[in-house]
C-alpha positions in Angstrom: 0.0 0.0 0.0 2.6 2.5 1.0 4.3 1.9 -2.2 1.2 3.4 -4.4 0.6 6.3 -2.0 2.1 8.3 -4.4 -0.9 7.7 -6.7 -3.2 9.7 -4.2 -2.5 13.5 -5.0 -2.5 12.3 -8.8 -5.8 10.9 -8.5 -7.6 13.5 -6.6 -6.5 16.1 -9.0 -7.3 14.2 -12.0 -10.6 14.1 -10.2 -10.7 17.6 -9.4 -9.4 19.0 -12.8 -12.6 16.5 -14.1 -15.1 18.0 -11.6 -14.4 21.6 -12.7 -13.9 21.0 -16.5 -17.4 19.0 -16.1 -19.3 22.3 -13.5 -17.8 24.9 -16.5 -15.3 26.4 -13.5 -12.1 27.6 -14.6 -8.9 26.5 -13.5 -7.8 29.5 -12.2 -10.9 29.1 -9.6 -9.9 26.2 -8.9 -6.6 26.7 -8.2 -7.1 26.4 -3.8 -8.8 23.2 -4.7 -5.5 21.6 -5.9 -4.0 23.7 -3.2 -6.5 21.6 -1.0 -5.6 18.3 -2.4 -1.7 18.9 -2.0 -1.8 19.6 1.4 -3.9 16.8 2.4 -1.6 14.0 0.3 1.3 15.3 2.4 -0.6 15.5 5.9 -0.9 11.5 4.8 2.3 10.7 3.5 4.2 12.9 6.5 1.6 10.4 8.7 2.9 7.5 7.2 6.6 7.9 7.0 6.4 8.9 10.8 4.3 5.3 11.5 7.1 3.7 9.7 9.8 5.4 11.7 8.2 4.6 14.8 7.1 1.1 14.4 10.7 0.1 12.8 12.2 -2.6 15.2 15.6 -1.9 13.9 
């Protein structure tokens, strides 16, 4: 799993970039959307790497 985290930020902006091209909302609009998105991925992935760090036996 931690090895295709990488594919959550890509996926929620593909989503995102879909949503707005689909509602007729510009980009630029939508720009603290992706903002959004970006933010949250790495709030995850910082969560994981510290679980790993502190769960490592050795």
């Amino acid at each position: 799993m931690i090895r295709l985290i990488f594919l959550l930020p890509i996926l929620l902006c593909v989503g995102w970039f879909y949503f707005l091209r689909v509602n007729g909302v510009p980009l630029k609009q939508g720009k603290r959307g992706f903002i959004y998105i970006l933010a949250f991925s790495t709030l995850v992935l910082g969560f994981f790497v510290l679980m790993m760090h502190l769960t490592n036996p050795g």
